[in-house]
C-alpha positions in Angstrom: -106.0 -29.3 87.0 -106.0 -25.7 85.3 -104.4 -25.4 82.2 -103.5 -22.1 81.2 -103.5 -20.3 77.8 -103.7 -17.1 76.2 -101.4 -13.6 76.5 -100.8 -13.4 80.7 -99.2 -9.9 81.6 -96.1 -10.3 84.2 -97.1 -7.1 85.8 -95.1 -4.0 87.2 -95.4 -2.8 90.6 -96.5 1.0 90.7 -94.6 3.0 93.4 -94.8 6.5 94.3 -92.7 9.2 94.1 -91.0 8.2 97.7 -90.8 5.0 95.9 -93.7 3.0 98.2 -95.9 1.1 96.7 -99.0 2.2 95.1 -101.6 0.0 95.9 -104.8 2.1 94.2 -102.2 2.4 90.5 -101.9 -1.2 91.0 -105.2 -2.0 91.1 -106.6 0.5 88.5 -103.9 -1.2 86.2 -105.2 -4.5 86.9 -108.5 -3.4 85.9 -107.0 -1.8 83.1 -105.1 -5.1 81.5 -108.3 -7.0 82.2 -110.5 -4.3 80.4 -107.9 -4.4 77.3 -108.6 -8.3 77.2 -105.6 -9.9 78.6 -106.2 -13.5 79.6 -104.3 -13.7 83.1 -101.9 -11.8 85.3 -98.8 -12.5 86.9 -97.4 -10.4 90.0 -94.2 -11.1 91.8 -92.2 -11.8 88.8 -88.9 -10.3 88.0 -91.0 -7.3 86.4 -92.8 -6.9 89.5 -89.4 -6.2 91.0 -90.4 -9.2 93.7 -86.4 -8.8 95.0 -86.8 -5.0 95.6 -90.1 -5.6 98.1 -90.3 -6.7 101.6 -92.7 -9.6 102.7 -95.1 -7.4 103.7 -95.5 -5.1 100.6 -95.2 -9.1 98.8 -98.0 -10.1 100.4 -99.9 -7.0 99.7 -99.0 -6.9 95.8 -100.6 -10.1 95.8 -103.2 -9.9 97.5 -104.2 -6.5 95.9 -103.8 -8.1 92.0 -106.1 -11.4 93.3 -108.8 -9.0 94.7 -108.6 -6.6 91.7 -109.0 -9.7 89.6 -111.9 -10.6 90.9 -112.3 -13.9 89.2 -112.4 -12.3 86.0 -109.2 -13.6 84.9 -106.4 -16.2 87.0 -103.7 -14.8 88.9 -100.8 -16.7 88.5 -98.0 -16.1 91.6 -94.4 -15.7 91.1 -92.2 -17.5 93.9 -88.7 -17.0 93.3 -86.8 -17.1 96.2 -83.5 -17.3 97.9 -84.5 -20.9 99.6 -86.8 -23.9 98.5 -88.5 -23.3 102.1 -88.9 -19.4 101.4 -90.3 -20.3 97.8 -93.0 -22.9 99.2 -94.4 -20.2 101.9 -95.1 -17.5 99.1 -96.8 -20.7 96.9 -99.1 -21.5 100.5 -99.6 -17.9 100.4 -100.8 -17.1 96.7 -103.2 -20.4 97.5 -104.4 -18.7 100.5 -104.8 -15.8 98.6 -106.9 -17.4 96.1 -104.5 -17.4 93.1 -104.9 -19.6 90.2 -101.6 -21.4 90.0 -98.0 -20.1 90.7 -95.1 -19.5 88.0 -91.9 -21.0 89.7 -88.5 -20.8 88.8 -85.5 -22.8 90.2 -83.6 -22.3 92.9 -82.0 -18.8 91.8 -78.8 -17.7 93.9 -76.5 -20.7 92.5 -76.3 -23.6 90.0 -78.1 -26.2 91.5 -78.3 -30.2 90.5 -80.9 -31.4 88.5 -81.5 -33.7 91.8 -82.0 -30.5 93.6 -84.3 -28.6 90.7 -86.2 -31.5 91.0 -86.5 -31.9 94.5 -87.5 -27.8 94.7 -90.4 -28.1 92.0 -91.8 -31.4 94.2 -91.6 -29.4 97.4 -93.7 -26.8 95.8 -96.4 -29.3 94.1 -96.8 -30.4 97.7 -99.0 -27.1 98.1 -101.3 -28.0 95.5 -101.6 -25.5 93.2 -100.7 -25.6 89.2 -96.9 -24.8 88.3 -95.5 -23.0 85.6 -92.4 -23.5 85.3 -89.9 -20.6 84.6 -86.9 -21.3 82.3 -84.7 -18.1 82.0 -80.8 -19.0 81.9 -80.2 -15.8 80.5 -80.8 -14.3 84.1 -80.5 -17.3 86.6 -78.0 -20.0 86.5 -80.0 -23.1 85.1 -81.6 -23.7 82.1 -83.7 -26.2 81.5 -83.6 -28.0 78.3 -86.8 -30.0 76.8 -85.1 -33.4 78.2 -84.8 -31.7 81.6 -88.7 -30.5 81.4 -89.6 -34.6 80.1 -88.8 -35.5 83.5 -90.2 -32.3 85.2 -93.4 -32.8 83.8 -94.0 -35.8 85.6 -94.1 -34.3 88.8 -97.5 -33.7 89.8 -99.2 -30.1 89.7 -96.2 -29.3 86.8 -98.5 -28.5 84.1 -96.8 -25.5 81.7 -93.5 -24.0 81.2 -92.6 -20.4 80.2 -89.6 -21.0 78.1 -87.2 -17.5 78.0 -84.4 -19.3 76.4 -84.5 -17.5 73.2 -84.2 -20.6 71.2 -87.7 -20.7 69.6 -86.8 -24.4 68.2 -87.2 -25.7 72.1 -91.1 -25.3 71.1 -90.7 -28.3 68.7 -88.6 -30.5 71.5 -91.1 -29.3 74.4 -94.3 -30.5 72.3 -92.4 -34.0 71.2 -91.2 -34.6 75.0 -94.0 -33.4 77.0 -97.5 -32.7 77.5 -96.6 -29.6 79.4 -98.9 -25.8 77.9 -96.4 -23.8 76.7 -96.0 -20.3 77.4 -93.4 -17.8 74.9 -91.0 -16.0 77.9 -89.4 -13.9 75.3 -91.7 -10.8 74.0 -89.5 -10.0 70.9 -90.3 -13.8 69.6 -93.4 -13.9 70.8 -95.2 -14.0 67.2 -92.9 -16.6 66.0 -94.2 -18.8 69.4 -97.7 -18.6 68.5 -96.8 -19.6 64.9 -95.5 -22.8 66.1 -97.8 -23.8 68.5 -97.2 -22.0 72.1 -100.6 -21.9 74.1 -99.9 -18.6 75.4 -97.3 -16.1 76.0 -96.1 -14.6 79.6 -95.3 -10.8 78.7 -93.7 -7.5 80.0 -94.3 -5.1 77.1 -97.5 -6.0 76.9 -98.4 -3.8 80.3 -97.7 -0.6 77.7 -99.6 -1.8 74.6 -102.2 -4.8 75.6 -104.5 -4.9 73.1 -102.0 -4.7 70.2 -100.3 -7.5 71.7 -103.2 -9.3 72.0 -104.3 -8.7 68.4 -100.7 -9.9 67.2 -100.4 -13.3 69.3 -104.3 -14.2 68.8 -103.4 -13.7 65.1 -100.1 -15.9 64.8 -102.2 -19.0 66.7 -104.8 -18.6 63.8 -101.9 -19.0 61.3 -102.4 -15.2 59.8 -99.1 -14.8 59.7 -99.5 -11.5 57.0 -101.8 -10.0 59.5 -99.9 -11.0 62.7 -96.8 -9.7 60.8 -97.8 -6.1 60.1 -98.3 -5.6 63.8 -95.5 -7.7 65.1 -92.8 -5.6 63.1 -94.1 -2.5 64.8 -94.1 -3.9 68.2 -91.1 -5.5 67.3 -88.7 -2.4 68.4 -89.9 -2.1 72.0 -90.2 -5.7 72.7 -86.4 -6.0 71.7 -86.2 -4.5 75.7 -87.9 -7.6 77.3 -84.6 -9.0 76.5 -82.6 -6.3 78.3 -81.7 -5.9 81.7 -83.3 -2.6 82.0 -86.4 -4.3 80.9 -88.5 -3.1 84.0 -87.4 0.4 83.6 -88.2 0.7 79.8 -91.5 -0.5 80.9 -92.1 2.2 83.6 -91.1 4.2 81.1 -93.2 2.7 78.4 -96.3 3.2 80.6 -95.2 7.0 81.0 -95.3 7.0 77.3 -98.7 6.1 77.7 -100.0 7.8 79.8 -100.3 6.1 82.7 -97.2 6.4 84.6 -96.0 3.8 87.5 -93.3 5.5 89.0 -89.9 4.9 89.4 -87.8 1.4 89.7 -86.8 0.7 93.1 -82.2 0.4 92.9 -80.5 -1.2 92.8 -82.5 -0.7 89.2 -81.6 3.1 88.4 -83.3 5.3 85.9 -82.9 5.2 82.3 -80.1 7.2 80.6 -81.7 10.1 78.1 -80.3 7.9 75.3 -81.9 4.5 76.5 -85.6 6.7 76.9 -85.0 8.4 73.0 -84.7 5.0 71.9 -88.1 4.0 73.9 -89.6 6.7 72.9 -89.0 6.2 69.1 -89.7 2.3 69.5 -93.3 3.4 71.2 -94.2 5.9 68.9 -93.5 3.5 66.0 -95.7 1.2 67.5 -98.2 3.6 67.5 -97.7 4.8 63.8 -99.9 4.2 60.9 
């Protein structure tokens, strides 16, 4: 059974400037993380804007980031779905595929039963591949507390959770309850994650700024909390948006920034205001200061 650690990248989806996808950006991005150091990758998530693309273009996003890949690092699938069906035939199709595991949330479009959360995570061990799980109540109707993940955890293939509460205290309760990896969800707390003992951290700012990110998180497991600190507080500004609802634009724009612009979000995700990019722009070059 894999077990995952390290800083994984929940990457964006490139389009172009008629807004279709971009396979070659994609790729050359993939290369790029992967050159920068980044332990795994994760397309299809919410900062892939997986809503916004057709099964088709689904299929091709991840069948382009496994082949990019190449082995070098895992690919780790999101599956969020409207249905428990729909979300078990894009898990048989990352294993087809040849991803590494998938990164599952609940069912998303209405506050399901814990009977039925549980019943939806053992459809999708069914297919065989390892399951993160993917706790974020701040942008889907269940949250699922340490107790919840106890009894999660002893579904087969259930092997890590990437916990975007925001409480960094469920680390603690996750570690006591379960033998489940534990991934940070939230960038803005992801320093204070490694501190405590989170095996890796599943990031979306992190696609601007890699190998900072990677310096920082690396640093915090070691317990260097003086050297994590003086680059967490710079990085600390622009991963304040992972938090945001305009997280995937900020990171479009981010990558701009950078240098290595990935087009437009797809609406219903419209462009940033000039007020929301000065702010970017002044958290990103404060990143970058000395």
């Amino acid at each position: 059974m894999n077990r995952f650690s390290g800083v994984y990248v929940a990457i964006i989806t490139p389009f172009d400037e008629n807004l279709e996808l971009d396979l070659p950006r994609l790729r050359n991005h993939v290369d790029w993380l992967i050159e920068e150091g980044v332990d795994g990758i994760v397309p299809t998530g919410s900062v892939g804007e997986y809503a916004s693309l057709s099964p088709d273009e689904r299929k091709r996003v991840v069948e382009t980031v496994i082949d990019a890949a190449a082995g070098r690092v895992p690919v780790v699938v999101g599956t969020a779905a409207p249905s428990t069906q729909m979300a078990v035939q894009w898990a048989q199709h990352a294993k087809q595929a040849g991803a590494k595991g998938i990164m599952a949330l609940p069912p998303i479009n209405y506050r399901p039963s814990e009977t039925e959360v549980f019943h939806h995570y053992e459809s999708l061990s069914a297919v065989g591949l390892p399951i993160i799980v993917y706790n974020n109540p701040h942008d889907y109707p269940t949250d699922m507390k340490p107790a919840f993940l106890q009894k999660l955890s002893a579904i087969d293939h259930v092997v890590a959770v990437k916990e975007f509460s925001g409480d960094i205290r469920r680390v603690h309760d996750i570690q006591r309850l379960t033998d489940l990896t534990i991934f940070v969800g939230v960038d803005d707390l992801a320093m204070e994650g490694g501190l405590l003992g989170a095996s890796g951290w599943i990031a979306g700012l992190t696609n601007v700024l890699p190998a900072a990110s990677l310096k920082m998180f690396k640093l915090a497991q070691e317990g260097k909390l003086e050297e994590a600190l003086k680059i967490y507080r710079k990085l600390l500004p622009l991963f304040h948006w992972d938090a945001s609802p305009r997280l995937v634009q900020a990171i479009k724009y981010g990558m701009e920034l950078a240098g290595r612009p990935m087009g437009q979000t797809r609406p219903p995700r419209l462009p940033l205001t000039e007020a929301e990019q000065a702010e970017i722009r002044e958290a990103f070059e404060y990143a970058l200061s000395e």
